[in-house]
Structure formats: structure tokens, C-alpha cells
C-alpha positions as CSV (number, residue, x, y, z in Angstrom):
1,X,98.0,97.3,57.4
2,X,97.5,95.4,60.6
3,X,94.6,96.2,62.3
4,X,96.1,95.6,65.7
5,X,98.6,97.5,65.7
6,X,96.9,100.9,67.7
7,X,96.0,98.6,70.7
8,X,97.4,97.8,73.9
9,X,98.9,94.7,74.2
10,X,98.7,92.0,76.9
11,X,101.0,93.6,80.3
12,X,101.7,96.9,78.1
13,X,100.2,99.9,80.0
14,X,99.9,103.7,79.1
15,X,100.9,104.3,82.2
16,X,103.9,105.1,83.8
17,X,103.4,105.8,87.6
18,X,99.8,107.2,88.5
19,X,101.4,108.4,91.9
20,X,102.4,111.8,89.9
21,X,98.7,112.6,89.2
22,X,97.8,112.1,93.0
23,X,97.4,115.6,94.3
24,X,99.6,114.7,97.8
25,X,102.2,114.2,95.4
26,X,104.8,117.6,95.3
27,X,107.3,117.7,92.1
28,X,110.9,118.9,92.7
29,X,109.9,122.0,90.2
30,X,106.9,124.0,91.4
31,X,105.6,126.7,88.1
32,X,104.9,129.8,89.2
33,X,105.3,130.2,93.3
34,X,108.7,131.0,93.3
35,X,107.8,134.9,94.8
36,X,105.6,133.4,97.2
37,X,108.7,130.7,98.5
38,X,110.6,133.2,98.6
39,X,108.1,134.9,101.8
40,X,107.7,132.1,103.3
41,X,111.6,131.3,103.2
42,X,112.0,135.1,104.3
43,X,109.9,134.9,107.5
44,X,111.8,131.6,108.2
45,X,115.2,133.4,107.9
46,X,115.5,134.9,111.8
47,X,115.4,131.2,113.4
48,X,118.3,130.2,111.6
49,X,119.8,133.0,113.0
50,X,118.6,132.2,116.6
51,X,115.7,134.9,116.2
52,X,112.0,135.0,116.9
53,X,110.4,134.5,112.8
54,X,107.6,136.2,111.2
55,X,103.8,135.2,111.1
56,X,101.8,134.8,108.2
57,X,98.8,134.5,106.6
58,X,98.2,132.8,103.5
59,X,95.1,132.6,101.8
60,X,94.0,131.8,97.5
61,X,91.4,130.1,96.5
62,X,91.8,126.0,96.3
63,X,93.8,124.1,93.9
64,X,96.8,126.7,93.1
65,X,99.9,125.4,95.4
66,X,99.5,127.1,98.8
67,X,100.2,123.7,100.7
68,X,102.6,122.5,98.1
69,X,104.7,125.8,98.0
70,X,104.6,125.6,101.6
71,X,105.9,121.8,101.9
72,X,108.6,122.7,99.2
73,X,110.1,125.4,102.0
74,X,109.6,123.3,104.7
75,X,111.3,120.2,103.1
76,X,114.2,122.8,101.6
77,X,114.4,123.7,105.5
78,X,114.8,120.2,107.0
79,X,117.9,119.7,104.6
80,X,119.9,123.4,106.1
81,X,118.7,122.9,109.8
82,X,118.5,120.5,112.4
83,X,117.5,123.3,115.0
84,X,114.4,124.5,113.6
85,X,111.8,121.7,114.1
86,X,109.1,121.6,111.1
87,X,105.3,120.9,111.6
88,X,102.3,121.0,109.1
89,X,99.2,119.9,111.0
90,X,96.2,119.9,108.4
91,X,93.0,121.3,110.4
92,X,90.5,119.2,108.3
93,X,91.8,116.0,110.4
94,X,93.6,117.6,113.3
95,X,90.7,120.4,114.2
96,X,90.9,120.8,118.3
97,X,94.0,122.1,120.2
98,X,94.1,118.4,121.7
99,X,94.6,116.7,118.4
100,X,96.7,119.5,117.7
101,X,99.1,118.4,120.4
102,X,98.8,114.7,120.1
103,X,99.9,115.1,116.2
104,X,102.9,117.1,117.7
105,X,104.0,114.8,120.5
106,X,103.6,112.0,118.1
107,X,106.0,113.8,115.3
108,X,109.1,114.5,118.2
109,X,108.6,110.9,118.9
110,X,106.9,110.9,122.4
111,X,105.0,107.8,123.0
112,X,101.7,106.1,125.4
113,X,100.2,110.2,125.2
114,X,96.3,108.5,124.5
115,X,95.8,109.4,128.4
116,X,97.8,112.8,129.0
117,X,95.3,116.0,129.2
118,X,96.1,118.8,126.5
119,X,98.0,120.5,129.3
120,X,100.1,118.0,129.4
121,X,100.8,117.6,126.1
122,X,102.1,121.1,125.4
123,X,104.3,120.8,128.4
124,X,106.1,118.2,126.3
125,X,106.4,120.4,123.4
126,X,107.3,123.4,125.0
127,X,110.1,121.9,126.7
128,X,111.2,120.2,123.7
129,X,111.0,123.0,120.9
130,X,111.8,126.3,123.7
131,X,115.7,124.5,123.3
132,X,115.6,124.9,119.4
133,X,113.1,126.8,117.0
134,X,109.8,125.8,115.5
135,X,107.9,126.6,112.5
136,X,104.1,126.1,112.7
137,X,102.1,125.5,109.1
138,X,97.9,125.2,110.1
139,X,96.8,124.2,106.8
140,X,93.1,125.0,106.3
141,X,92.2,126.7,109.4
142,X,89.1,127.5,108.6
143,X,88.6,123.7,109.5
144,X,89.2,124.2,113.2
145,X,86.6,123.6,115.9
146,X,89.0,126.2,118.5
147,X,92.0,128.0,118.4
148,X,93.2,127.6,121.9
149,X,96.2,126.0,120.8
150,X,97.0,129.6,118.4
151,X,97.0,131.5,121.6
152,X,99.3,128.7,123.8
153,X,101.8,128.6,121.1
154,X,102.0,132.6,120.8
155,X,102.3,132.8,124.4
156,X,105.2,130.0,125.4
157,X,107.1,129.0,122.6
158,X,109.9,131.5,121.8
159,X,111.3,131.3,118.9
160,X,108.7,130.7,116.2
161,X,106.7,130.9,113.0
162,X,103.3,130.6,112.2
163,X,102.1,130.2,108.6
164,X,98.0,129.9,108.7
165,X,96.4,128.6,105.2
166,X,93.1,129.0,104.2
167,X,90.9,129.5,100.9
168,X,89.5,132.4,102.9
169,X,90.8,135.6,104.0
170,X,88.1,137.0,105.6
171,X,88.7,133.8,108.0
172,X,91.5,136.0,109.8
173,X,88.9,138.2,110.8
174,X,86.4,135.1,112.8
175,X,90.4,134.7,114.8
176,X,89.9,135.9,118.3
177,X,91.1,139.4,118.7
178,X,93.7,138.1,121.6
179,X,95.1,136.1,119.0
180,X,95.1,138.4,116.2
181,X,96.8,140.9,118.0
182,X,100.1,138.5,119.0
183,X,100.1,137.0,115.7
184,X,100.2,140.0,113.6
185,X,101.3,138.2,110.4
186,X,102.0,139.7,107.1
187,X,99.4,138.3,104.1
188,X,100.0,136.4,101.0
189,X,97.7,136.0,98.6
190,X,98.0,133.1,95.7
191,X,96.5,134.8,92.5
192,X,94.9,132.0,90.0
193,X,97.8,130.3,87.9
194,X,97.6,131.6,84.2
195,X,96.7,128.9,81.7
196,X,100.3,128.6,80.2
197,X,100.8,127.8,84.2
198,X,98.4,125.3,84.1
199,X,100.2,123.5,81.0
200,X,103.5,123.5,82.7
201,X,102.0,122.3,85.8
202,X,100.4,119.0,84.0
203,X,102.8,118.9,81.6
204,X,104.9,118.5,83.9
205,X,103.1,115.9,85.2
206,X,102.3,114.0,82.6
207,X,105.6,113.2,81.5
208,X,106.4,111.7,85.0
209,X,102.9,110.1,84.7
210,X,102.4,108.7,81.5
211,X,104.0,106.5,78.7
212,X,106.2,109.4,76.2
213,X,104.1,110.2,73.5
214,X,100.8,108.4,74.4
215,X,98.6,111.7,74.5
216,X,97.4,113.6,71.7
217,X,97.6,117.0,71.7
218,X,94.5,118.0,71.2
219,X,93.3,115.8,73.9
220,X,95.8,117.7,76.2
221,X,94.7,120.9,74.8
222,X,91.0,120.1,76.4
223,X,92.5,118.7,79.7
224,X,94.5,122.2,80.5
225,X,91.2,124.1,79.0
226,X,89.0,122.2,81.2
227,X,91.1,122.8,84.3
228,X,92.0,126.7,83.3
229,X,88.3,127.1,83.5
230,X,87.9,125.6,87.2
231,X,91.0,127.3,88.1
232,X,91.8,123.8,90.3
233,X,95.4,121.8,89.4
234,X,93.2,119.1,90.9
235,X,90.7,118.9,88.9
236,X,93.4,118.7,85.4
237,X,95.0,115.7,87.5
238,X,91.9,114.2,87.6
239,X,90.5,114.2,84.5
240,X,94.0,113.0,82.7
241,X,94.3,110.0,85.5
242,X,90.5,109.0,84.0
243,X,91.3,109.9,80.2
244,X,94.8,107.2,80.5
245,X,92.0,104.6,82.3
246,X,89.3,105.2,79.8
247,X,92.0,104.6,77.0
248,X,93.6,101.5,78.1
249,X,90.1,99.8,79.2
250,X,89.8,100.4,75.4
251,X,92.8,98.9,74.2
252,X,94.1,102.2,73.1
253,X,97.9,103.3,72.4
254,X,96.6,107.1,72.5
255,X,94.6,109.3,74.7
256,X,92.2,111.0,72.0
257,X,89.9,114.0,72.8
258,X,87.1,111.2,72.7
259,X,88.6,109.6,76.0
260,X,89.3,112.9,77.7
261,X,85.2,113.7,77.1
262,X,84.5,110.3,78.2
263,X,86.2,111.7,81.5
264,X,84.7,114.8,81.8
265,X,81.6,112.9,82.1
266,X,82.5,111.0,84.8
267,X,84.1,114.1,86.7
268,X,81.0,114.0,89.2
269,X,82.8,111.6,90.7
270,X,85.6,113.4,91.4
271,X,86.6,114.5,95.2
272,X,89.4,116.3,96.8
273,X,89.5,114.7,99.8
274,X,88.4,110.3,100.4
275,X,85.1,110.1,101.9
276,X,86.8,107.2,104.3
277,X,88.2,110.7,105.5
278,X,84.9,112.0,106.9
279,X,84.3,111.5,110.4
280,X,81.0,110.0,111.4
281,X,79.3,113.2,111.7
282,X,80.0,114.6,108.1
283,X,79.1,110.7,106.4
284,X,75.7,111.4,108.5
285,X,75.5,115.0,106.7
286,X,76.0,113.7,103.4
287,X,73.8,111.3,103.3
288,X,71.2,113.4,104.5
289,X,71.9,115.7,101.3
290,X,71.8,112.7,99.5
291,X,68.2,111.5,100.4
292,X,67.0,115.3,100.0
293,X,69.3,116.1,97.1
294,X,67.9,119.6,95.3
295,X,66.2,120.5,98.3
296,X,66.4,123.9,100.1
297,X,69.3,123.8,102.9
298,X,66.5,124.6,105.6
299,X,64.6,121.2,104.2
300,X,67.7,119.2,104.5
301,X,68.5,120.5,107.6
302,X,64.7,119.8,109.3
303,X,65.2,116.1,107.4
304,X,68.4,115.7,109.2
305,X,66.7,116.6,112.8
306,X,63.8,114.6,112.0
307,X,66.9,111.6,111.5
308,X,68.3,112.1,114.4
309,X,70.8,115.0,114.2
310,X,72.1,116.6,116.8
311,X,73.9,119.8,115.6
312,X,72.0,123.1,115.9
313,X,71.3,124.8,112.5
314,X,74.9,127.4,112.2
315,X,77.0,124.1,113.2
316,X,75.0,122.3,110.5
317,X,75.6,125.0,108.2
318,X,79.6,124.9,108.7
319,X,79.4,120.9,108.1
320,X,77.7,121.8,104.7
321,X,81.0,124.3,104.1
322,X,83.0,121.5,104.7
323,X,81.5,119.2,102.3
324,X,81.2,122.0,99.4
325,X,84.8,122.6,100.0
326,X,85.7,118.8,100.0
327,X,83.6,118.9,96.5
328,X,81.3,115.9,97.9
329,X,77.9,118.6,97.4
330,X,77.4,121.8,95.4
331,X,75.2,124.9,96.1
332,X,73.2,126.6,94.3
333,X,71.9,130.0,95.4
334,X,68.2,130.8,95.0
335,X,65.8,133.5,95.3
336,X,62.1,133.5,95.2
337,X,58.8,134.7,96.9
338,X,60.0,133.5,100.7
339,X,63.7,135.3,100.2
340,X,67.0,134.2,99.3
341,X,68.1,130.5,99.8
342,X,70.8,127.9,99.0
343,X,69.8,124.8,97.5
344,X,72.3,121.7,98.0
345,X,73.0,119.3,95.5
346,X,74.6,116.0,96.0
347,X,78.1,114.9,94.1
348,X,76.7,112.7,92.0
349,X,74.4,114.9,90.3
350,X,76.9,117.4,89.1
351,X,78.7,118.7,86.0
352,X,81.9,119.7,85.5
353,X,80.8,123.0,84.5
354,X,79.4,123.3,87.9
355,X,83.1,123.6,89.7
């Protein structure tokens, strides 16, 4: 029996395109969100037909296929329509009405914008999209620093829709009432996929991913286990990226449930989003949390002014929603003598239990 024969060879890799585990990557097939296409490709209907479309709000919690559902109908509509102009604008990086607009004029191809006032801007793309149709996907709008842009678009463009996402519903509430009232959408709510979901999901997956029968199944029993108790695709794509790694740095053929443990505790280094994606103001927050790790959001946040900080205590409080979100902290709420608290906790120094 050859005692080499259960180990990777030189160029031989388990591996057969990690882009499928990236979580910007959207399959062809999407498990389980065909009801929930189907309302977005309903409210969509009227502008093929030259008709004002419907509004809506979508809201579930992270990690269950509200932007990649949404993506799937928008790339289904590009192929039937030339005269209904798509546009998914992710509030996490575009979160004013300004770089709302720029991201806009840049998609219909207008160029040298960098010194036009938002006013400006929007004249562009109401002249451009009031001669077609538009559909408008704000993905995490519980990001955005105004909604000016919500109102401007309910007001001048004609024929429309407007899909807001967000992990939130009660964020439809914090909408200015002006804007509630024109918008008047119709809600959908993303319920948790099932754990037979999850399997098909990163089964899925892992046969576009991976080398054909490299994993073990009970190694891929744990990954969907581990993710159905998160209720997060992301974190399932994550942890089988890190078990294939973990396998081949050991010269393995097979992904056992050893490597997929090995991953789990590495998991606290798991984010959604790059921190390179952090403007200067969040890296300054984190950091912060990172020199006080464990300590009481009101200590942080006295550390943070004592460094420097500028932001007054609420905005300091939605930076630290941002980065809990993002998965780069964790809270942890308290109570003791002095009242109820929340305690921040820096990436690094979580579990995967803690999800």
C-alpha cells in the first residue's frame, strides 16, 4: 500500500474555481426564491407595457438571497428589454443622493461629472430615463446618510420602480413621511432558508467549486449544520473555501470533518464585506473598538473622543451598526447595577457560535 497515494501532488489542486464560493458570485439556479422573483418580476410587468411599475419593499435578515434574487430579475430583464434601464446602487458605498447620481450618470455612460452639482446630475438622468423606463434597486438602505434622492426620483421620473432592501423593516418607518406616502410599496419579506435549502444552496456550489468527489460527507454534513445554525449562505461559503485551503496546505485528496473544524476556528476572521471597503471614518471606529475591545459602548465611545473623534454619540452609535452588520465587531448586551448596556467586541475575538 503506497503511503502517498491520499496526498496532493505537485500542480494538482482540490480546487476547481474559488470564484463560486465568493458571495458576489449569483448561480444560474437560485433554491428557494422563486415566489419572491416572481413579485419582483410582477411589479416590473407595467413598464414593459409602457406603465408606471409598482414599489416595494424588501426586507429578511442577512445572508438569504434578497440582493441575489433581485440581480437574477434584473439580469432576466436586460435580456427582454432595451427600454427599461436597470440600476442597483448598493447604499453601503453609494450612501448620499450625490453619489447616488454620479453612480447613475456614470452607468448611462455620461462622462467629466466630478464638477457638476447634484442638481445637475439628475437633470441628466431625468432627461435620459423620462424617454424610456427605469427600475431603481437601493440595496441596504438602511446604509444611507439622506434620502433626498427617494423623494426626486418619486417626483420626476415617470415611469418607474423602486425596490428598497434592507435587513430591517422597521427601517421603512425612519423614511420621511413625504416619501413614504409616494412610494407606497407593497412588502416582501425573505423567511430563513430551511436546511435542506441550505444543502442545495452549497451543494450547488460546491460542485462548481470544488474537484468531484473531494469532500466527505460527513465534513459537508457539518459545513451545512454550521451555516443552518447562523442562518447566513455566507458564512457555509466561507467555512468550505477555508476547509478546501486547510486540506490542500495539508497535502490532502479529501476534505475530512478535521479540516472543516480546523475552519471553524479560524471563522473569526471571516467578514462580509473587505475592510479596504471602509471609508476612513469606519477604519477610525474600528480601531477604536479594537484598543477598548470588551468595553462598554459608552467607554469606547469617550476613548474614541479622547482620540480625536469627531461624530456625536447617535452618529457614533450608527457607525457601530455598520460594523456589526459588516461582521468586523459583535455586541453583547449587558445589564447590571448602572442599567442596561452593550458591550462591543472586536472580530478577532469571536466564535462562530457568536453569529
Amino acid at each position: 500500500m503506497s503511503l502517498f497515494k491520499d496526498m496532493l501532488q505537485s500542480g494538482e489542486s482540490l480546487f476547481r474555481d474559488t470564484i463560486f464560493l465568493s458571495y458576489d458570485f449569483h448561480p444560474k439556479i437560485l433554491f428557494g426564491r422563486e415566489n419572491e422573483q416572481k413579485q419582483f418580476a410582477i411589479a416590473i410587468r407595467p413598464l414593459l407595457q409602457n406603465h408606471d411599475g409598482r414599489n416595494l419593499f424588501v426586507c429578511g435578515a442577512p445572508g438569504i438571497g434578497k440582493t441575489t434574487a433581485c440581480k437574477h430579475v434584473l439580469r432576466e430583464l436586460e435580456e427582454e428589454s432595451n427600454d427599461v434601464v436597470p440600476f442597483y446602487i448598493n447604499c453601503w458605498k453609494e450612501n448620499t443622493t450625490y453619489k447616488i447620481f454620479s453612480k447613475m450618470c456614470m452607468e448611462l455612460g455620461f462622462k467629466f461629472i466630478q464638477n457638476k452639482k447634484t442638481s445637475e446630475l439628475f437633470t441628466l438622468i431625468k432627461d435620459t430615463l423620462n424617454k424610456k423606463s427605469a427600475v431603481f434597486v437601493f440595496d441596504e438602505i438602511d446604509k444611507l446618510e439622506d434620502t433626498d434622492f427617494l423623494y426626486t426620483i418619486l417626483e420626476d421620473i415617470y415611469r418607474k420602480s423602486i425596490f428598497c432592501i434592507t435587513n430591517y423593516r422597521d427601517s421603512y418607518s425612519e423614511l420621511d413621511e413625504r416619501i413614504r406616502s409616494r412610494l407606497n410599496p407593497e412588502f416582501v419579506l425573505f423567511r430563513p432558508y430551511s436546511e435542506s435549502e441550505i444543502a442545495s444552496i452549497l451543494q450547488q456550489r460546491r460542485e462548481y467549486a470544488f474537484v468531484q468527489g473531494c469532500w466527505a460527507d460527513d465534513a459537508f454534513k457539518e459545513i451545512v449544520e454550521k451555516c443552518a445554525e447562523t442562518k447566513d449562505i455566507r458564512v457555509g461559503l466561507y467555512l468550505m473555501k477555508e476547509a478546501g485551503q486547510i486540506a490542500e496546505e495539508k497535502s490532502s485528496k479529501t476534505i475530512s470533518v478535521e479540516h472543516v473544524a480546523s475552519a471553524i476556528h479560524k471563522v473569526d476572521d471571516f467578514h462580509i464585506k473587505p475592510k479596504e471597503g471602509l471609508d476612513d471614518e469606519l477604519k477610525h471606529v474600528l480601531d477604536i473598538v479594537r484598543d477598548c475591545n470588551g468595553q462598554k459602548i459608552g467607554d469606547v465611545f469617550n476613548s474614541y473622543v479622547e482620540k480625536g473623534g469627531e461624530l456625536s454619540y447617535k452618529s457614533f452609535q450608527r457607525r457601530i451598526t455598520k460594523l456589526d452588520e459588516a461582521r468586523f465587531l459583535s455586541t453583547e448586551k449587558i445589564s447590571g447595577k448602572e442599567g442596561n448596556s452593550t458591550r462591543l467586541h472586536y472580530a478577532s475575538h469571536r466564535k462562530l457560535t457568536d453569529f
